[in-house]
C-alpha positions as CSV (number, residue, x, y, z in Angstrom):
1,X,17.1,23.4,-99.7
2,X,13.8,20.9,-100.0
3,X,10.9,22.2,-101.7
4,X,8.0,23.1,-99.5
5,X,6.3,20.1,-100.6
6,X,9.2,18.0,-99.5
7,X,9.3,20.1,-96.0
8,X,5.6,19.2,-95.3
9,X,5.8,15.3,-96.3
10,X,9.0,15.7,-93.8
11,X,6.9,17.3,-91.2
12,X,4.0,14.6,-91.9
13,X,6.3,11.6,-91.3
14,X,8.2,13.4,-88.4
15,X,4.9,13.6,-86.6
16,X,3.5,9.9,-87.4
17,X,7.0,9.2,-85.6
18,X,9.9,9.5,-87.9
19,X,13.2,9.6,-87.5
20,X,15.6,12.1,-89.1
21,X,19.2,12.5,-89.6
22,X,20.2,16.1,-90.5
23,X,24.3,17.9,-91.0
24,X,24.3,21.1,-92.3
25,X,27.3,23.2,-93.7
26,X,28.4,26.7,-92.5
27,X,28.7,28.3,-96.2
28,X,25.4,26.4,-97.3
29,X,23.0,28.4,-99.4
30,X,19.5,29.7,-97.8
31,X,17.7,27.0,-96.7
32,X,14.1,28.4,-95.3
33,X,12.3,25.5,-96.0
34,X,14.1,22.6,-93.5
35,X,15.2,25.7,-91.6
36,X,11.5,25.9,-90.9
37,X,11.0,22.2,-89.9
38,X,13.7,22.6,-87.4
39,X,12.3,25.1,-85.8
40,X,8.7,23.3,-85.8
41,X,11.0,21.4,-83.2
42,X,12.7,23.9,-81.2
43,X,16.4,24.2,-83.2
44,X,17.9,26.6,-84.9
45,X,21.3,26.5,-86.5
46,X,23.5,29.7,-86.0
47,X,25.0,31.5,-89.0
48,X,28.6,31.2,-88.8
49,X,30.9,29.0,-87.5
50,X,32.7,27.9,-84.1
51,X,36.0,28.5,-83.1
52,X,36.9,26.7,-79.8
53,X,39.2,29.1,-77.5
54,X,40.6,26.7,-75.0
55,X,42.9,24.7,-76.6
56,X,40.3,21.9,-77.7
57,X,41.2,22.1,-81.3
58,X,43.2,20.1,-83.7
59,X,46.7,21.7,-85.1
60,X,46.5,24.8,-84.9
61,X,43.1,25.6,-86.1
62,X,40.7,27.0,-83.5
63,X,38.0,26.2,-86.1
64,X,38.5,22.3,-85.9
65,X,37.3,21.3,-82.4
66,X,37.8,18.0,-80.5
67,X,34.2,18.3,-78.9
68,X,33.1,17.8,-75.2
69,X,30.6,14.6,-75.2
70,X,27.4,15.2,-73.9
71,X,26.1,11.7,-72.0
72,X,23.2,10.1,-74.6
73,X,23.4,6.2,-75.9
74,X,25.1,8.0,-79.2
75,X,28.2,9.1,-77.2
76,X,28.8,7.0,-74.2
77,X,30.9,4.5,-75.9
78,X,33.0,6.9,-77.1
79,X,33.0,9.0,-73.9
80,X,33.7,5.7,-72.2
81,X,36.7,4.8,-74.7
82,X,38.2,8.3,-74.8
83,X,38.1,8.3,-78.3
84,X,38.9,11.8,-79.4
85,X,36.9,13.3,-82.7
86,X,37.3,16.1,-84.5
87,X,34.7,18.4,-86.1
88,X,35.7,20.6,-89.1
89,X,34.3,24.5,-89.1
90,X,30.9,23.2,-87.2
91,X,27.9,25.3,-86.3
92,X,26.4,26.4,-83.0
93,X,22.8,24.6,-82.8
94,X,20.5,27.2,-80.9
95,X,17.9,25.7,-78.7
96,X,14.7,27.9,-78.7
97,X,13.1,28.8,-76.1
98,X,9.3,28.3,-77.5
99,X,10.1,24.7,-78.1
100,X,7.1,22.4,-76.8
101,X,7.5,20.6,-73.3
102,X,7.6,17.6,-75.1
103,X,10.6,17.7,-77.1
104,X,14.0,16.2,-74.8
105,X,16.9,17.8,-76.5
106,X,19.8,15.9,-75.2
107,X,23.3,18.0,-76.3
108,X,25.2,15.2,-77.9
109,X,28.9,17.4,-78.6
110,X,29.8,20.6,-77.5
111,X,32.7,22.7,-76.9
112,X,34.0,24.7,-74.1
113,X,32.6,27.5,-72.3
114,X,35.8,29.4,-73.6
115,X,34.1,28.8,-77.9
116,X,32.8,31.7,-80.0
117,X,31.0,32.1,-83.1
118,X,32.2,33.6,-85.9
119,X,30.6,34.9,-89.1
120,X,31.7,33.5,-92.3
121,X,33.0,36.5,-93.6
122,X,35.1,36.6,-90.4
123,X,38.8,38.3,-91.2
124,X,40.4,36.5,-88.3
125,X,39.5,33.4,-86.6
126,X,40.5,35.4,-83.3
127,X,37.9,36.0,-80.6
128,X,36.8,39.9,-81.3
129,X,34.7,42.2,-79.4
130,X,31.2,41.2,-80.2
131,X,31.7,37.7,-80.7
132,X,29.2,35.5,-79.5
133,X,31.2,33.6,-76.8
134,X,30.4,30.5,-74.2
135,X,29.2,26.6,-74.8
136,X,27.9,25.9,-78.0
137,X,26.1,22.6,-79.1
138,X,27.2,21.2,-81.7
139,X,25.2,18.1,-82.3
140,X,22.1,17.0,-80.4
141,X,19.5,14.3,-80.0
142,X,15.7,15.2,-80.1
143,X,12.8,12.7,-79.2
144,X,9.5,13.9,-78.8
145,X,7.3,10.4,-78.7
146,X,8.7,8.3,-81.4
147,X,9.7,11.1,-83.4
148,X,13.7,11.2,-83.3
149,X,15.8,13.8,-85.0
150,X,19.7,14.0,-84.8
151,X,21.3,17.5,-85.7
152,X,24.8,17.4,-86.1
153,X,26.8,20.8,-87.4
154,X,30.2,19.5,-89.5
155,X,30.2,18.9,-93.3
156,X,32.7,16.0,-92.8
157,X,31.6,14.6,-89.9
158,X,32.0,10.8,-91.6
159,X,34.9,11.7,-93.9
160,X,37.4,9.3,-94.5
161,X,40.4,12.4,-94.0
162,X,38.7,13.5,-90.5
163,X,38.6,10.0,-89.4
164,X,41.9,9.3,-89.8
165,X,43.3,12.2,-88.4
166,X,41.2,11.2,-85.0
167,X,42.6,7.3,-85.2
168,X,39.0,6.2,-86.0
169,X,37.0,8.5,-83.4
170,X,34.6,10.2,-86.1
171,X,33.6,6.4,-87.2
């Protein structure tokens, strides 16, 4: 986690119209501190991880998922290209409710309706009985003003080894 000095000067350049590039990791430590500046715009990332249940996964890993592109300047190319990416163990990015009019969250990957969430300690990647279930986001775009923040919910996102097993798409 940032310090809570380093959350507020994060805040204060947000609001004077920064921009701000964020991936977290599903086994990360407690991180209350950016946790809070994300929810000072309307995002909250789910404990756990996603496991997609229709097929849209690499291998045979439910917990690798080949996203569903959302339609933002980001994505379009490779929506347009059909370039296929891969997203290792990613989180579920909760929108909240209380966000402010102002902030435009634009979904940039998700899954299926047919995903679920699974806590860490998880014994199965299975779907269970209480399983949270339905389409998750998995990286989106906010703008409020000139403020832009990009969440994105993969720890390897840019690796060299996911990128190649995707023929470039994660690049």
């Amino acid at each position: 986690d940032i310090s809570a000095a380093e959350a507020q000067a994060l805040s204060d350049y947000l609001k004077k119209g920064g921009k701000f590039f964020y991936v977290s990791y599903f086994a990360k430590n407690a991180t209350p501190n950016l946790d809070g500046l994300l929810k000072e715009y309307g995002i909250q990332v789910a404990d756990g991880f996603v496991c997609e249940g229709a097929g849209n996964y690499y291998g045979s890993y439910p917990a690798w998922v080949s996203p569903v592109y959302g339609s933002h300047e980001i994505v379009n190319p490779l929506a347009k290209a059909q370039m296929q990416m891969i997203l290792t163990i990613p989180q579920h990015i909760e929108l909240l409710e209380d966000r402010a009019d102002s902030i435009t969250v634009t979904p940039l990957l998700r899954t299926s309706s047919s995903a679920y969430l699974k806590q860490v300690n998880a014994e199965t990647m299975e779907k269970q009985a209480g399983d949270k279930n339905g389409v998750m986001n998995l990286a989106v775009a906010e703008e409020k003003n000139d403020t832009k923040i990009i969440v994105a919910t993969t720890y390897d996102l840019f690796s060299e080894q996911s990128n190649e097993q995707v023929s470039g798409g994660n690049y």
